[in-house]
C-alpha positions in Angstrom: 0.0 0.0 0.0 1.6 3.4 -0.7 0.4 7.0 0.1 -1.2 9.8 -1.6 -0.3 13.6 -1.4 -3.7 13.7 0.0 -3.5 11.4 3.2 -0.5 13.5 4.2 -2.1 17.0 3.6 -3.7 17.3 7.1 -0.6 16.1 8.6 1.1 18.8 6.7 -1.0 21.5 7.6 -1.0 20.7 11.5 3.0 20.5 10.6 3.0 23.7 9.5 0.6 25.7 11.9 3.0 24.2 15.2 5.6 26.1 13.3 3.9 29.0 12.7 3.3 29.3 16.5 7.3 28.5 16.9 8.2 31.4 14.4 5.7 33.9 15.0 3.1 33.4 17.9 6.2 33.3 20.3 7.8 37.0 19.7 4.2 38.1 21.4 4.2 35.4 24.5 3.8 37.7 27.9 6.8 37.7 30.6 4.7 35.2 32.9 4.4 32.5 30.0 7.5 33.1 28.1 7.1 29.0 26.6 3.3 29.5 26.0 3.4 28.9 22.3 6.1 26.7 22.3 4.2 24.5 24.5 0.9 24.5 22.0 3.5 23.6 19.0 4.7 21.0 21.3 1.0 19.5 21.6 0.1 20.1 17.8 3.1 18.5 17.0 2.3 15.2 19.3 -0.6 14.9 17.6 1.1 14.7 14.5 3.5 12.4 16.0 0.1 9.5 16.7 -0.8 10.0 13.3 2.5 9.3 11.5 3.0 6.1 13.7 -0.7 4.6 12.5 0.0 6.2 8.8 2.8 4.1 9.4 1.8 1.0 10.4 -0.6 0.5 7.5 2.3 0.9 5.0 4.7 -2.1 3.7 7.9 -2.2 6.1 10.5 -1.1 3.7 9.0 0.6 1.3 9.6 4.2 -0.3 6.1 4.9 1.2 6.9 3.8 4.5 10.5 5.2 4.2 8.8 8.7 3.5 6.5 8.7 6.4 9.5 7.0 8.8 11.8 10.1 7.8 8.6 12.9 8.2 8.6 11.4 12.1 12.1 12.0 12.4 11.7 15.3 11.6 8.4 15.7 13.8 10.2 14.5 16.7 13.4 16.0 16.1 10.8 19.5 16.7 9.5 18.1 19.4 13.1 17.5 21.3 14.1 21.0 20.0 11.2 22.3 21.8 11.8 20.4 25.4 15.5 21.9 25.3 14.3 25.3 24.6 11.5 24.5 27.6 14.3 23.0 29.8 13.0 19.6 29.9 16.1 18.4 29.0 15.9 14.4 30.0 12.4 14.5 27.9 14.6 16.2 25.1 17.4 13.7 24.6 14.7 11.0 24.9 13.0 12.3 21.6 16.3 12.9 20.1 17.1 9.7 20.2 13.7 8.0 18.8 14.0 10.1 15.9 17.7 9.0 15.5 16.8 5.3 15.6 14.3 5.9 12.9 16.9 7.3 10.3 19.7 6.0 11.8 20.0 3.0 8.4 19.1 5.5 5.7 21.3 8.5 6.7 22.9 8.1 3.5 19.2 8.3 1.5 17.8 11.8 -0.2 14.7 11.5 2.5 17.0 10.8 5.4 20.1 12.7 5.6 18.8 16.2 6.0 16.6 14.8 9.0 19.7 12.3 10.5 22.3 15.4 10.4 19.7 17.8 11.9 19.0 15.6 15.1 22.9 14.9 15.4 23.6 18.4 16.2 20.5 18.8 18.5 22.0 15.9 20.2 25.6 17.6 20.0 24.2 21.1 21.5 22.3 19.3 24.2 25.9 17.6 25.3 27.5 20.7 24.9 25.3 22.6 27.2 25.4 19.9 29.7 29.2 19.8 30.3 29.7 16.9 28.1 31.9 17.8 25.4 33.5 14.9 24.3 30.2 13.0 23.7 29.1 16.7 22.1 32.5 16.4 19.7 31.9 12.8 18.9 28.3 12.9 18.0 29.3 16.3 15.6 31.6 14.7 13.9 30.1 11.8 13.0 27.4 14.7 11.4 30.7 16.1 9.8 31.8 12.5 8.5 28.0 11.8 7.4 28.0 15.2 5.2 31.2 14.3 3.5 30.3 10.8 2.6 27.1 12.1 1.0 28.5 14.7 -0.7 31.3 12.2 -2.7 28.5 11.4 -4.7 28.0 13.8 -7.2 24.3 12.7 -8.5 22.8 13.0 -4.9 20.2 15.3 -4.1 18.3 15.1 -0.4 15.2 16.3 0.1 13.4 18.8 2.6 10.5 18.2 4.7 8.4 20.3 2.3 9.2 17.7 -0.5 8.9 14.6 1.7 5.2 16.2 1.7 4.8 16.6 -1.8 4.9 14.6 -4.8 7.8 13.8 -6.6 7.0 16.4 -9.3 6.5 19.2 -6.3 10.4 18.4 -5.6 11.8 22.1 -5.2 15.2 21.5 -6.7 18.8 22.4 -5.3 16.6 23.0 -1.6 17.7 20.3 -0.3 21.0 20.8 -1.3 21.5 23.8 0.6 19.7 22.6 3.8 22.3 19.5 3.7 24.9 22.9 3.5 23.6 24.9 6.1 23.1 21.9 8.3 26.7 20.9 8.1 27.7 24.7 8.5 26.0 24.5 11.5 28.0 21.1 12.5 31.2 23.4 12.2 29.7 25.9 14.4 29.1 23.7 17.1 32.2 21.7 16.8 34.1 25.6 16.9 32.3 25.6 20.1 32.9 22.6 21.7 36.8 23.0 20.6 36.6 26.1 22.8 35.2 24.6 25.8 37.6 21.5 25.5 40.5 24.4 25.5 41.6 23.2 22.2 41.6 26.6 20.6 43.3 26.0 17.5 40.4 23.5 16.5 37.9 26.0 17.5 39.9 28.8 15.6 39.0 26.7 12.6 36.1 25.5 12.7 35.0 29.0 13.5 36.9 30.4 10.4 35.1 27.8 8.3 31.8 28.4 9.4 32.6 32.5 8.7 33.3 31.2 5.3 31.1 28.6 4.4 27.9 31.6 5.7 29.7 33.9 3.0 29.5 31.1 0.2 25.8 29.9 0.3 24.2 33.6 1.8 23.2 32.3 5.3 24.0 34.7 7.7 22.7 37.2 9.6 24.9 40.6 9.0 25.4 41.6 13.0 25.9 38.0 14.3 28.1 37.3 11.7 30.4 40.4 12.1 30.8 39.7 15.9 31.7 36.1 15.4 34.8 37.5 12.8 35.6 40.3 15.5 35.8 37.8 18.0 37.7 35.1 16.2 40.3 38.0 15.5 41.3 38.2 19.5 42.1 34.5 19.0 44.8 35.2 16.2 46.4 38.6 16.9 47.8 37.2 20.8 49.7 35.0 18.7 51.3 37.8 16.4 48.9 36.7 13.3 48.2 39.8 12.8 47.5 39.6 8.8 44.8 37.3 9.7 42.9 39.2 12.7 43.5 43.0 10.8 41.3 40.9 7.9 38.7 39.9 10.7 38.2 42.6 12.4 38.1 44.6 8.5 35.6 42.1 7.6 33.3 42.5 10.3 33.1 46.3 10.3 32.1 46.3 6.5 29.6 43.7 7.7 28.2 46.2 10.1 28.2 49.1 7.5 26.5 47.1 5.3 23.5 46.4 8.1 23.5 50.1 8.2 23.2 50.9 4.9 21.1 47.8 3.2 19.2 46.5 5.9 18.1 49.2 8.3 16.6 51.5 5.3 14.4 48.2 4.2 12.8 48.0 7.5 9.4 49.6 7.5 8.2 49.0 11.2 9.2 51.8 13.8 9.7 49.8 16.5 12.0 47.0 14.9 13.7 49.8 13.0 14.6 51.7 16.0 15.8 48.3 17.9 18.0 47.7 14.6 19.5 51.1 15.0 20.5 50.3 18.4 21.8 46.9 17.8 24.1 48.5 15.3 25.6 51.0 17.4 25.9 48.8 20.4 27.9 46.0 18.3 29.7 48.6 16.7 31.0 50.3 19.7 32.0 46.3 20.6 33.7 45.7 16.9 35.4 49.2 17.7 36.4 47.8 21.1 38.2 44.5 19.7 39.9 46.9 17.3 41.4 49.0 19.9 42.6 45.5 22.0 44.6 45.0 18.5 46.3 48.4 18.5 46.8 48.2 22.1 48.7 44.4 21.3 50.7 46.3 18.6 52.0 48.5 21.0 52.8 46.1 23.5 54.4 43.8 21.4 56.5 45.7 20.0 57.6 47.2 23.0 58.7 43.6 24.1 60.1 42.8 20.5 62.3 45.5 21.0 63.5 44.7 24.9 64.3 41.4 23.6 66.4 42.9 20.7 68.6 44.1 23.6 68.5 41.3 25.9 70.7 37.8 25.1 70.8 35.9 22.1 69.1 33.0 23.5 66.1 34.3 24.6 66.2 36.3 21.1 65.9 32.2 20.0 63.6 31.3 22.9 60.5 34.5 21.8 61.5 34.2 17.6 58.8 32.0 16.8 55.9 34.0 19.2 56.6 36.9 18.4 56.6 37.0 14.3 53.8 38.0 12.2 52.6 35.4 9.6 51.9 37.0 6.3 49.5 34.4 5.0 45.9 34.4 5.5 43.1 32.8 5.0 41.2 35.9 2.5 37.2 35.7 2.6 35.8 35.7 -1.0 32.9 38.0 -2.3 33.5 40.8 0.5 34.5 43.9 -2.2 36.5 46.9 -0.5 37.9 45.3 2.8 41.1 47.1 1.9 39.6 50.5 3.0 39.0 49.1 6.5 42.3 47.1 6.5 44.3 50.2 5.4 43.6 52.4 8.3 46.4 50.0 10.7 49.3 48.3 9.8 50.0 44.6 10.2 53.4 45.0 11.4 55.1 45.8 14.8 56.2 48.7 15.5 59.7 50.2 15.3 59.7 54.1 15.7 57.4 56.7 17.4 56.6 57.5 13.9 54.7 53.8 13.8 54.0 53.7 17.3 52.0 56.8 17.3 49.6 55.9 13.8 48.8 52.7 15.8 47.8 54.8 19.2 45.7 57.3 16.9 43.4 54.6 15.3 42.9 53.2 18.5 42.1 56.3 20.1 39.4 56.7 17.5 37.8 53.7 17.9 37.7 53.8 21.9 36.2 57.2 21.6 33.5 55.8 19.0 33.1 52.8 21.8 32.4 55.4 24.5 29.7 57.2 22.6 27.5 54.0 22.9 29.2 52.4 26.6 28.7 55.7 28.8 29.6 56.1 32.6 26.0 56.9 33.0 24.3 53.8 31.5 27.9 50.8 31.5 29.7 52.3 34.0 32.1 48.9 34.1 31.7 49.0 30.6 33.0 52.5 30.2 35.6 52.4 32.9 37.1 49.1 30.5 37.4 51.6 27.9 39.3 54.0 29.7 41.6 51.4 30.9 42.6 50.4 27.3 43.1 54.4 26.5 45.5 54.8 29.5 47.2 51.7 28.1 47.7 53.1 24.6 49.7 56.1 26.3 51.5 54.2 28.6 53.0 51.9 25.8 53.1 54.9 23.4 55.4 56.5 26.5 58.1 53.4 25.7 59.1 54.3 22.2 59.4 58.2 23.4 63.3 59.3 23.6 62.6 62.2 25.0 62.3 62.0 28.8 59.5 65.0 29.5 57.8 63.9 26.4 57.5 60.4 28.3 56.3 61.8 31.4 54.0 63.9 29.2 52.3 60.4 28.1 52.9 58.8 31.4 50.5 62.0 32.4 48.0 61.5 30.4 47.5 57.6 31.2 47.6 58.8 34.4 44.9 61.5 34.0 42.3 58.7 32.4 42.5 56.6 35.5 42.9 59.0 38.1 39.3 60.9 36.5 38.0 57.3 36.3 39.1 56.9 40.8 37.1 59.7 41.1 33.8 58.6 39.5 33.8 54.8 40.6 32.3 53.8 43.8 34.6 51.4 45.2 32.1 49.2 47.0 30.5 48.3 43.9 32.9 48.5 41.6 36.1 46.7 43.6 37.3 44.5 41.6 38.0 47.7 38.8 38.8 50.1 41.5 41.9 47.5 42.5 43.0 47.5 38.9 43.1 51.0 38.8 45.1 51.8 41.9 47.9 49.4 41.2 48.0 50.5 37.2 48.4 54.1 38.5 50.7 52.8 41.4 53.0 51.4 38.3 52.7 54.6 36.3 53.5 57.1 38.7 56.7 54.6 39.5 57.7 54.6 36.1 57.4 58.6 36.0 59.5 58.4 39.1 62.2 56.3 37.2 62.4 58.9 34.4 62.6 61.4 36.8 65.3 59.6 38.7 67.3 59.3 35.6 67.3 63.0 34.5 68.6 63.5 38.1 71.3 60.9 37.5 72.4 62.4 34.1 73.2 65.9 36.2 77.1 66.7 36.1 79.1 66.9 39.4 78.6 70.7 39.4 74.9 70.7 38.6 72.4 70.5 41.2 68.8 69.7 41.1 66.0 72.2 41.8 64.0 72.5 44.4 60.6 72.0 42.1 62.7 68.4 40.7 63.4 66.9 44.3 59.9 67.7 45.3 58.5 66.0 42.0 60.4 63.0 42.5 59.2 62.8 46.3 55.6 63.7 45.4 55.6 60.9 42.8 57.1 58.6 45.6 54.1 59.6 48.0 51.6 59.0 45.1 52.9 55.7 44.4 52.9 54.6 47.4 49.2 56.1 48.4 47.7 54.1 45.2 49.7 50.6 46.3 48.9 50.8 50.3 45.0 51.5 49.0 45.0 48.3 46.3 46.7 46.5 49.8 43.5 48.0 52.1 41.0 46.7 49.7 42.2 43.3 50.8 41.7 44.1 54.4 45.4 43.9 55.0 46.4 46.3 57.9 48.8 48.6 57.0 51.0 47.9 60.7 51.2 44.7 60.0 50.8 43.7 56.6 49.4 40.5 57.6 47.7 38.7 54.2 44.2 37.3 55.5 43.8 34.0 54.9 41.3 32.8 51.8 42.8 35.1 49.1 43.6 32.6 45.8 47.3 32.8 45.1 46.6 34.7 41.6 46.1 37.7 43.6 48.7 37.1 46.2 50.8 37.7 43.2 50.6 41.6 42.8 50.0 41.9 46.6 53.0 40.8 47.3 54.7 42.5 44.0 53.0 45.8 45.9 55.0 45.1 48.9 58.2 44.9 46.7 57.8 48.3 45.2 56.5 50.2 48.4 59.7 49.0 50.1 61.8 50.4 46.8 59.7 54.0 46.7 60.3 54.5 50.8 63.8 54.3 49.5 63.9 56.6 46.7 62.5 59.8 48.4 64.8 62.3 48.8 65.0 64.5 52.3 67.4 66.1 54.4 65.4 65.6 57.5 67.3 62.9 59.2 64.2 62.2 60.9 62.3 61.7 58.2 65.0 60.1 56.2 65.0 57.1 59.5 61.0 57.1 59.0 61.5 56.2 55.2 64.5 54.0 55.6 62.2 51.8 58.5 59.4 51.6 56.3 61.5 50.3 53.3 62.9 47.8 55.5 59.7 47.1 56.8 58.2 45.9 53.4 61.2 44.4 51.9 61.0 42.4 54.7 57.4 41.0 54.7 57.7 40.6 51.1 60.5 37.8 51.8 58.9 36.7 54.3 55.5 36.1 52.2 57.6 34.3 49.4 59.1 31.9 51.8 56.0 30.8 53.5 54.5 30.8 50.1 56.6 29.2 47.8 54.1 29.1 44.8 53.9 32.8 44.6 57.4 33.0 45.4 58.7 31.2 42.8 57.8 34.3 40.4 60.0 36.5 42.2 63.7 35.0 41.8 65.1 38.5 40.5 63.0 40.4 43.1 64.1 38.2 45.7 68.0 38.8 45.8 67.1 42.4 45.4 65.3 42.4 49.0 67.9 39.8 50.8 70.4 42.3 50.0 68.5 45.5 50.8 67.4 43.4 54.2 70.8 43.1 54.9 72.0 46.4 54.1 69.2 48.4 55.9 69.2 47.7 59.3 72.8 48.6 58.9 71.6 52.5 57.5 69.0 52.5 60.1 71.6 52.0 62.6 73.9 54.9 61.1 70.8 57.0 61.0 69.5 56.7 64.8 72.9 57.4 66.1 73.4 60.4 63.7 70.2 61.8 65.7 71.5 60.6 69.1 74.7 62.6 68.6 
């Protein structure tokens, strides 16, 4: 017995009008029954589900008849899994998943079957994913990936949708199929680029991603915004690794993505409302497109700042960094985006060498942390907002490295310094700590690296050259500053300043720069410069008093200790030679 277009046409139509509530009824479901029409789908579809099976049963096992109907119930009840994940009913999900598997599970290599076997594959990878089993997700993707490939060898093949496993043979809408068996496996890459991620093998999930990107391009399926911020954010994969070729093309590639939303999409909407939440989607992933292209310039500068340390520093190590820190030149291009150049042209792909460079790279990031701020405002993303500032105090400071000129350094020094000192001023610390902390010890650093440039003018003076009055007081001003931002990141950890006992419970990843504060209080106590014997004692006991703990901390805690070898012999030495000074000191005041 076979089946008639007919005796499937109210199965279609019941098909069809579960979707429709999927698609459409959904976008209108109120707050307190956000699943509301996904639920009715689900009990339209069920229905469908009971007729398929005694459809079913009256057909010849085996036949195309049967093999049509077997593969439509596949599909039903690949919807109806879909919907129990969406509805959290996980358990109920997989258990549908896995009945429609079965069904196609021998004819995954058939026209009716392969669309529907490749499609419940990936629900089955995603609901692994999302469950914290990623090797089962990877497995089950792959052998979507492996099922794809094995089709696609032959040449003549030509799947089918569930609209044609509807309709006749003559109502076959030709070359549809095809592309749902392409955007199915696109999808398969998708998720695998995910799962790569969470299993920390990035360089899997760097590809998979970039073939996704590209395969999207090739058949039209993509949507402009979510495509652009997939390319953006595949670019912070490359460029820490110095491919900057490859993550300049990115990050060009998704901004003429965005300007294309702008300019073909936005005009062709026609409601007000969707219109005005497409304007605002735009300039919210722009300002985050913008923001990715900053954290490149900022790399550039950075990098190149270490390139050219390690230019200076021994051979071996020269050896050791050669293969991290060059650019690769080639890339893997997308096809059919015209004009990326224009975008690409406005940074270089190469490291820096001169202020000339330096200072092209720290304009174009300027401009696109400024454009980032006109969306992420104090008022409305204040942690946002204060992130942006960060990364413009950062483009100074490393700006401040390929400066010869000493006040032009403390010039730039100033400015980073202004960013974050405004930013202090307009975070509250008690809800915004964990920033505040970064903050204090950034300035902290900058204020001691204005100190060394200051400290080194003083050097360069000639035996019969003294230093000003206004110079010695910058220098101990910049001391007290130092200081003041390091002993606050230190009381934001509720360590005492008498004491500087560490409380107990802090993770060793930030024992790390509190006991690096420690090391450079003890050094700026030190460095300030007074006649005042009294005051010269005070300093001299409070240097000792920090290089000491901060031995004291490495040795009890040898894990953080172990990143401060260099630092280490520093304060052994100065803990041996201060209480010697301190000694001189009380008995030049005794005398």
């Amino acid at each position: 017995m076979g089946i008639t277009k007919e005796s499937l046409s109210d199965i279609r139509e019941e098909f069809e009008k579960a979707h429709k509530k999927i698609d459409e009824d959904s976008k209108n479901d109120p707050p307190t029954e956000p699943f509301r029409s996904h639920y009715a789908a689900r009990d339209i579809l069920q229905g469908v589900q009971r007729k398929l099976k005694n459809l079913r049963d009256s057909l010849d096992a085996g036949s195309d008849a049967e093999l049509t109907v077997r593969c439509i119930l596949a599909n039903v009840l690949k919807d109806i899994g879909r919907i129990s994940i969406f509805t959290e009913e996980l358990s109920n999900g997989e258990l549908v998943l896995k009945e429609a598997l079965q069904l196609v599970q021998d004819d995954n290599e058939t026209a009716s079957g392969v669309n529907a076997y490749i499609e419940v594959l990936n629900q089955l990878g995603i609901l692994y994913c999302n469950r914290g089993s990623f090797e089962e997700s990877k497995a089950i993707l792959e052998q979507a990936m492996e099922n794809y490939e094995t089709v696609k060898g032959n040449a003549d093949f030509e799947p089918l949708t569930i609209s044609d496993l509807f309709g006749t043979k003559d109502e076959i809408e030709k070359g549809k199929g095809l592309l749902l068996l392409e955007k199915n496996h696109t999808l398969s890459l998708y998720y695998l680029a995910q799962v790569y991620g969470y299993l920390e093998d990035l360089v899997k999930s760097a590809h998979y991603c970039h073939r996704t990107l590209k395969r999207q391009l090739d058949y039209n399926d993509y949507e402009h915004v979510d495509w652009a911020l997939n390319a953006a954010t595949l670019s912070q994969y490359y460029f820490p690794k110095n491919y900057l070729c490859q993550a300049r093309h990115l990050l060009a590639a998704a901004s003429y993505m965005l300007d294309r939303f702008e300019e073909e999409v936005i005009p062709k909407e026609t409601n007000p409302t969707v219109r005005t939440e497409k304007i605002e989607t735009h300039q919210h992933r722009s300002a985050d497109v913008a923001r990715c292209w900053a954290k490149y310039a900022i790399h550039i500068l950075s990098t190149s700042k270490d390139r050219l340390c390690n230019d200076d520093g021994e051979e071996g190590t020269e050896r050791q960094n050669a293969e991290s820190l060059s650019p690769v030149k080639e890339i893997d291009r997308f096809i059919g985006l015209e004009g990326l150049s224009v975008y690409e042209d406005q940074i270089t792909d190469e490291f820096c060498l001169t202020l000339d460079d330096a200072k092209l790279v720290l304009l174009n990031g300027l401009s696109w942390l400024n454009k980032a701020k006109e969306y992420y405002t104090k008022e409305t993303e204040a942690s946002q907002y204060a992130k942006i500032v960060q990364d413009i105090a950062s483009l100074y400071k490393h700006l401040a490295f390929f400066e010869d000129n000493e006040d032009n350094q403390c010039k730039l020094y100033k400015r980073s310094v202004d960013q974050l000192e405004e930013l202090d001023q307009v975070l509250n610390a008690t809800y915004y700590q964990t920033i505040c902390r970064e903050i204090w010890y950034e300035l902290a650093l900058i204020y001691s690296k204005m100190l060394d440039v200051k400290l080194s003018k003083l050097d360069s003076l000639t035996a019969s050259e003294r230093p000003s009055p206004h110079a010695l007081n910058k220098i101990n001003k910049l001391c007290e500053k130092s200081i003041s931002k390091f002993q606050k990141f230190l009381e934001s950890y509720k360590i005492p300043l008498d004491t500087l006992e560490v409380p107990a419970g802090i993770d060793n990843c930030e024992l790390q720069p509190v006991y690096f504060a420690y090391f450079h209080i003890g050094r700026l106590y030190y460095k300030v410069i007074t006649p005042d014997r009294r005051m010269q004692l005070d300093n001299v006991q409070n240097s000792f008093r920090y290089y000491h703990h901060f031995v004291k901390s490495c040795e009890e805690n040898e894990i953080v200790g172990a990143h401060f070898k260099a630092e280490m012999g520093v304060c052994k030495e100065m803990n041996t030679l201060l209480p010697l000074k301190i000694k001189k000191l009380m008995n030049e005041l005794n005398e």
